[in-house]
N, C-alpha and C positions, 0 to 999 in steps of 0.2 A: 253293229248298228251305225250309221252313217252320222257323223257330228252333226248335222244340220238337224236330221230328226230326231236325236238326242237333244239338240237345245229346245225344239218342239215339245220335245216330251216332258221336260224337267218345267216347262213353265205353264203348259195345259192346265185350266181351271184354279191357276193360283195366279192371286195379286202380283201385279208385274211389278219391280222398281221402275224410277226412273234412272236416267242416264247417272251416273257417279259422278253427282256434284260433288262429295267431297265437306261436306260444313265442319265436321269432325278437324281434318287435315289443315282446313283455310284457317281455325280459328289459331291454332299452331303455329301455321305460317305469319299470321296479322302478331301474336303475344311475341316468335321473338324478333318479328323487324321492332317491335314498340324496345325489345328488350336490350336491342342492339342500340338504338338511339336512346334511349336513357342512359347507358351504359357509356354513350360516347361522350354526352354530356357532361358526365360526372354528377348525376342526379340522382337521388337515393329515393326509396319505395317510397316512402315518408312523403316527402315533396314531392313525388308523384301524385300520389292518392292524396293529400291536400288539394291540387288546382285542378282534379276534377271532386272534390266533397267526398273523397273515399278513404279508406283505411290500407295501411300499405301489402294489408291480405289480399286486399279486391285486385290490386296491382299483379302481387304475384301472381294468383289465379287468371289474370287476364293475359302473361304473360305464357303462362305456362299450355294457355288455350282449354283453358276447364270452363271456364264462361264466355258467352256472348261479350261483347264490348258496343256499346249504346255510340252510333257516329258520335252524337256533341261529346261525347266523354273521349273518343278518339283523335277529333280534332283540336280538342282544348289540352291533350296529349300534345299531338305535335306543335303546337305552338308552344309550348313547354320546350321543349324538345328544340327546337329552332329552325324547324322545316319551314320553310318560306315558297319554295318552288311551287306551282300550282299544280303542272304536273304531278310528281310526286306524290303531294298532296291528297289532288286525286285519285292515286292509282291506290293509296295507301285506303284512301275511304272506300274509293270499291271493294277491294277486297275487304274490309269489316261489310260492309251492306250484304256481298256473299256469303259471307261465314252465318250470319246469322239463319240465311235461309234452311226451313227444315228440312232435314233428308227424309226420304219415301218413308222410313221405318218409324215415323212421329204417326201412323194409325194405326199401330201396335203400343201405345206412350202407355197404355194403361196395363202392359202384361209386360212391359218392359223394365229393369231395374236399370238405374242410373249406370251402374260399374258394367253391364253391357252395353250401354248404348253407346260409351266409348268405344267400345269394341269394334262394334259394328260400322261406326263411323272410321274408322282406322281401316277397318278390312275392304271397307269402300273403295278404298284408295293405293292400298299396298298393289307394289309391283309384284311381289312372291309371300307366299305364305307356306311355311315348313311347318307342318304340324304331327305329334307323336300321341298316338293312343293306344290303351290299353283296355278299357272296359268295353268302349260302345265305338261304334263307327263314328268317324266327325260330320257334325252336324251338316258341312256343304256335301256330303257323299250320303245323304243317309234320302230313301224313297219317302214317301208318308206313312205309310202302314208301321215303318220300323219307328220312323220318327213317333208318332203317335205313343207306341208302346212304351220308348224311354219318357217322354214326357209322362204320361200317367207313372212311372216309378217316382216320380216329385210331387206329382200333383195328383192324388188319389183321391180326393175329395173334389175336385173341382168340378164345376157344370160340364157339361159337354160341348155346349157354344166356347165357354176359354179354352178347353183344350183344342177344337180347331181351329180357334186365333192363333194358339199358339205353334201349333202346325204349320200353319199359314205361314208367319214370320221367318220359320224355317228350310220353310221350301224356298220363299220368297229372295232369302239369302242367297241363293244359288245361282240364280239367272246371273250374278255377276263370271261365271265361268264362263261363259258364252256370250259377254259383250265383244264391242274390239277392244281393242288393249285390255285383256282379262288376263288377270293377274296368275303368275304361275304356281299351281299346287302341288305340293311333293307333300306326302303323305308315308309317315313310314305305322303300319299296323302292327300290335302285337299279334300275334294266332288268337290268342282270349277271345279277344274282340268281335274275330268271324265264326268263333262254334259257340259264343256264349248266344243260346236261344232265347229269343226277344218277342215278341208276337206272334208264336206260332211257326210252324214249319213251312207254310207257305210264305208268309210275311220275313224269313229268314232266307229261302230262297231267291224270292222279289230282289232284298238285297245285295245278294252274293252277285245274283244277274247284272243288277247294276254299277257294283262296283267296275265288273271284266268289262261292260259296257263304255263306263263315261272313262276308262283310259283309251278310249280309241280320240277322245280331247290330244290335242296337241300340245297343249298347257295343263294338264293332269297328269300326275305320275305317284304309282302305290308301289309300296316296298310293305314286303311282310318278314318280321323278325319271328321264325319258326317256333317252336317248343325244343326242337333239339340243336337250337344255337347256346341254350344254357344262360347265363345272367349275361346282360348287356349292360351300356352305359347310363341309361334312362333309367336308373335305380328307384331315382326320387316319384316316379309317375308323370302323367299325361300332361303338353305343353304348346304352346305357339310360336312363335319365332314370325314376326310382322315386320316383313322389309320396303322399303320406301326409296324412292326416285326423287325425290326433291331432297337436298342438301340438309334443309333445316327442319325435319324430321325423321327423329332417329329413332333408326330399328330400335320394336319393343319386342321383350316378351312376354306371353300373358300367359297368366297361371289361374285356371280358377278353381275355386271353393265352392261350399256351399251356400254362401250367401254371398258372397263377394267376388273378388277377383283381384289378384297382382299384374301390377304393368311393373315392368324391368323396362329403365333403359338406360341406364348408369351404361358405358363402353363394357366397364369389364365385366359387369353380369349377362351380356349382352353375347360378348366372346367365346362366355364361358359353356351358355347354352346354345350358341352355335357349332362349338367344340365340339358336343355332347350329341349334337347332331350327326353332324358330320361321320360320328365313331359310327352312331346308328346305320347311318345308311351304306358304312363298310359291312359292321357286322349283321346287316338284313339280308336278304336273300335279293339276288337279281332281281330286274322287274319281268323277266320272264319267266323267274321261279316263282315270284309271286304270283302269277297269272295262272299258272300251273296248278300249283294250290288251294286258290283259289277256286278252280274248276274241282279238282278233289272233292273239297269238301262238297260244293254245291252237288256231285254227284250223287255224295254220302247223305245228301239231307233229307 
């Protein structure tokens, strides 16, 4: 299938994004210029969070880019701080007045859990995203029908309208593979993952199709770890590895749960599951055995 009609297809009849502003990434970038000029200062959370009326948690948090930062509270920052320049100044308030703005996925807030919507704010903006699975296809490679089915394994009780919100969201995610500057995917799959039957045998083929499809992306790449490669590195289970082009946000890894989710981004937890990566995609099969494979099965299904 020709990429352009691939990007047609992935985005027909679903909520488009808008262009990746990024609010996720800005708020990060705004917490640590605040955290470098506190820092340079010699100003501690304490008197931070005093000269705007806050507590030296609000500070961190603001720091850290877990919260919005309110202009007056940022500019009564830099005058703390000793920023004088008006430029500067400026450039610093714009980017808070950015950061706050909501990104597309604020009309899904009500199926949305907090510890994703970092997420999703993060992957807005990564330049590569390496991701390892074992149970289900990853959510940017998965059609609707399949998507659908995994979602009803959470949600078994739910109306039928939330489960196609929540569809939605999902597909929705994916038109970032087909922006420009779309962010690079390497994908290494366990086998589990393409013969465990999910919606049916049609709805398992749909997907098979699409996988061999969306690697004709130029920025998409699947690697499948066989059943007779025997124990790999990726012992611990399914992971992310979210890498980033701007300096002052640093690769994370995200681990989720069933109600939560883990961000890593300490260096050396960082290195460790890049390591772990890396083993993987030695000990995966080409990406033309994977492709191969892939065809297999889908003949077998």
């Amino acid at each position: 299938m020709n990429p352009t009609r691939l990007s047609e297809t992935m985005s027909a009849g679903n909520p488009v994004p808008q262009p990746r502003t990024g609010s996720t990434a800005l708020r990060i970038l705004l917490g640590a210029q605040l955290r470098r000029l506190r820092e340079a200062r010699g100003i501690s959370r304490e008197e931070a969070g005093a000269a705007i009326r806050a507590t030296h948690s609000k500070i961190s948090r603001l720091e850290l880019g877990r919260n919005s930062a309110k202009e007056r509270d940022v500019a009564d920052l830099l005058t703390l701080y000793g920023v004088r320049d008006e430029l500067e100044r400026e450039a610093i308030l714009e980017l808070a007045r950015r950061a706050r703005t909501q990104g597309w996925w604020h009309r899904y807030s009500d199926i949305l859990p907090s510890w994703f919507e970092t997420y999703i704010g993060l992957e807005e903006v990564a330049s590569a995203i390496r991701t390892y699975e074992v149970q289900f296809i990853p959510g940017l490679l998965q059609v609707p029908d399949y998507a659908r089915a995994v979602i009803l394994l959470r949600h078994t009780g739910a109306p039928p309208e939330e489960i196609e919100h929540r569809v939605g969201l999902r597909i929705a995610r994916q038109r970032l593979l087909t922006e420009p500057n779309a962010p690079k995917l390497w994908t290494v799959l366990d086998e589990a993952a393409l013969r465990r039957p999910l919606g049916g045998r049609e709805v398992m083929r749909e997907q098979l199709r699409h996988l061999i499809e969306i690697t004709e992306l130029p920025n998409v790449t699947v690697q499948i770890v066989p059943f007779d490669a025997g124990g790999h590195a990726a012992a611990g289970g399914p992971f992310t590895i979210l890498q980033f082009p701007e300096p002052d946000l640093a690769n994370v890894v995200y681990i989720e749960q069933i109600n939560s989710a883990l961000y890593l981004d300490k260096p050396r937890d960082v290195d460790d599951y890049m390591e772990i990566m890396d083993r993987l995609c030695i000990e995966a099969g080409s990406v033309a055995a994977g492709r191969r494979l892939l065809e297999e099965i889908l003949a077998a299904t």
